[in-house]
Phi, psi and omega in degrees: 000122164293143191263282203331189167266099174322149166253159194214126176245124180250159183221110180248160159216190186317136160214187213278129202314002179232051156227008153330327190277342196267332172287298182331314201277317187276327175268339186263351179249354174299297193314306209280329186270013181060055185237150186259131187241123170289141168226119163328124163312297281225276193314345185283321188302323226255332155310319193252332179242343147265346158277350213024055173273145158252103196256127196272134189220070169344322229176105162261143183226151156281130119117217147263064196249033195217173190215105184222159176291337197215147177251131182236131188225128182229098177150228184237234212277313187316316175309280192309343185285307183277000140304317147297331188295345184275329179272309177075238182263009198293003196049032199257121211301164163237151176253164175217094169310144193263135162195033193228220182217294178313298179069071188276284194290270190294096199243341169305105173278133184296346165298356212258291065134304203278314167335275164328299213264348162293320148325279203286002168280300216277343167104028215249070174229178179208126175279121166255139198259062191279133254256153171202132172245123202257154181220163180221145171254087207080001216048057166239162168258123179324314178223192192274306163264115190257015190250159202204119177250010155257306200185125178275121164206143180288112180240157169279159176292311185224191221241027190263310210188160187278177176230162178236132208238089172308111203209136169239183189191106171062054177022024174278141173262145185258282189196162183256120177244141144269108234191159151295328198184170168223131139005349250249112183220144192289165204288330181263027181244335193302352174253028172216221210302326174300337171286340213223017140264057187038017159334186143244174171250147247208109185311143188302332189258035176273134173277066189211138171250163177256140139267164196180106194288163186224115136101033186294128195301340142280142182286318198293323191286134174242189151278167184223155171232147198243161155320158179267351178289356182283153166249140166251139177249084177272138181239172183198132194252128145224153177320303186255034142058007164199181201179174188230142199231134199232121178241121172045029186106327188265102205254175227228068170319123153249124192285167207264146144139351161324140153262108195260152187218107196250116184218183180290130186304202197254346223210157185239173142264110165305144203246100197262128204224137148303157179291304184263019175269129192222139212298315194276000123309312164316280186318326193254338188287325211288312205260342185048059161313139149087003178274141174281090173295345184289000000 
């Protein structure tokens, strides 16, 4: 049993009143177990002054300004994606309450909540180690965060015309695609947007990344999956001479004349896994393998 007190930093964002018993339930076993809780500024307001909970806090933080043993993300997979962006390089492990609806990343069900966090008081967990990647523009960094632990992808702006994505690997040249967009996405990301442009999905400790084109003008073009040590290089043309670098969603206009570079961070993100959770159960419940649809 750990003795000292945990810290716990939570991350939330708005969500629907009847997931409410799932925060109640998460702030009533933190309060009961002596444990110290940070809670994101932004989510607290949105706990106190639009649930009107009393809610207790060691600690409101901005930004990355916090420091904890466990990381906590309540909500669904977009949450925990910008709760990592937030841990960032700190290795500090995250767990992910389920309050959305698929839950690949935030996969902890609030019935499970009392359950979960009992484990990881008692030390009875398993850290997984996911992959995380970054691009630069000229070897500038694109945004203020430029890392992404589902998929960096290049898209066109608007609705005119395709883009043409000039792509190298290890400063090897690969193919020029002609596209809506392109792909690049780490093994926990292969079950989100690269999945759902025909990617494959790609085990979480697999050292590789996909590329994958989206909407592409040749038939013959496929994905392809690479080492995660490669670097990828793109330039990109469009009619209107811009275009969009989208990291987890959070997308960037850029203009064409860029070299963009997408390689492996320096850090991964830690994952907090239950003991009897097992990746390829996930995977079938998740994709609902084996279900009889007729």
């Amino acid at each position: 049993m750990i003795e000292r007190k945990l810290r716990f930093a939570l991350f939330g964002k708005e969500f629907q009143d009847n997931k409410l018993a799932a925060i109640r339930n998460i702030l009533a076993f933190l309060s009961s177990s002596n444990t110290q809780v940070a809670i994101d500024r932004a989510f607290h307001h949105y706990l106190t002054d639009t649930l009107h909970l009393d809610v207790a806090a060691h600690q409101l933080f901005d930004g990355d300004d916090f420091e904890a043993d466990f990381a906590v993300s309540v909500g669904g997979d977009g949450t925990f994606l910008q709760a990592a962006s937030r841990v960032g390089a700190k290795g500090i492990p995250i767990i992910g309450i389920n309050t959305g609806r698929l839950g690949f990343l935030a996969d902890v069900l609030p019935s499970e909540i009392e359950s979960a966090f009992g484990e990881m008081m008692e030390g009875n967990y398993r850290i997984e180690d996911h992959a995380v990647i970054e691009v630069s523009a000229d070897g500038n960094p694109v945004s203020e965060h430029p890392f992404a632990l589902n998929d960096i992808a290049v898209l066109k702006r608007d609705n005119a015309s395709m883009i043409s994505i000039r792509t190298c690997i290890n400063g090897e040249y690969l193919v020029t695609y002609q596209a809506d967009g392109l792909i690049i996405s780490t093994p926990t990301g292969s079950t989100a947007y690269g999945l759902s442009n025909g990617g494959p999905i790609i085990v979480p400790d697999a050292r590789n990344l996909c590329i994958t084109p989206v909407a592409p003008h040749s038939l013959n073009v496929r994905p392809i999956v690479i080492n995660d040590d490669s670097v990828v290089t793109l330039e990109v043309e469009s009619r209107s001479h811009n275009f969009l670098v989208a990291i987890d969603g959070r997308s960037e206009k850029r203009c064409e004349g860029e070299r963009l570079t997408i390689r492996k961070a320096p850090y991964d993100i830690r994952i907090v896994k239950r003991l009897n959770q097992r990746y390829f159960s996930t995977l079938r419940e998740k994709m609902m393998w084996g279900i009889d649809q007729r």
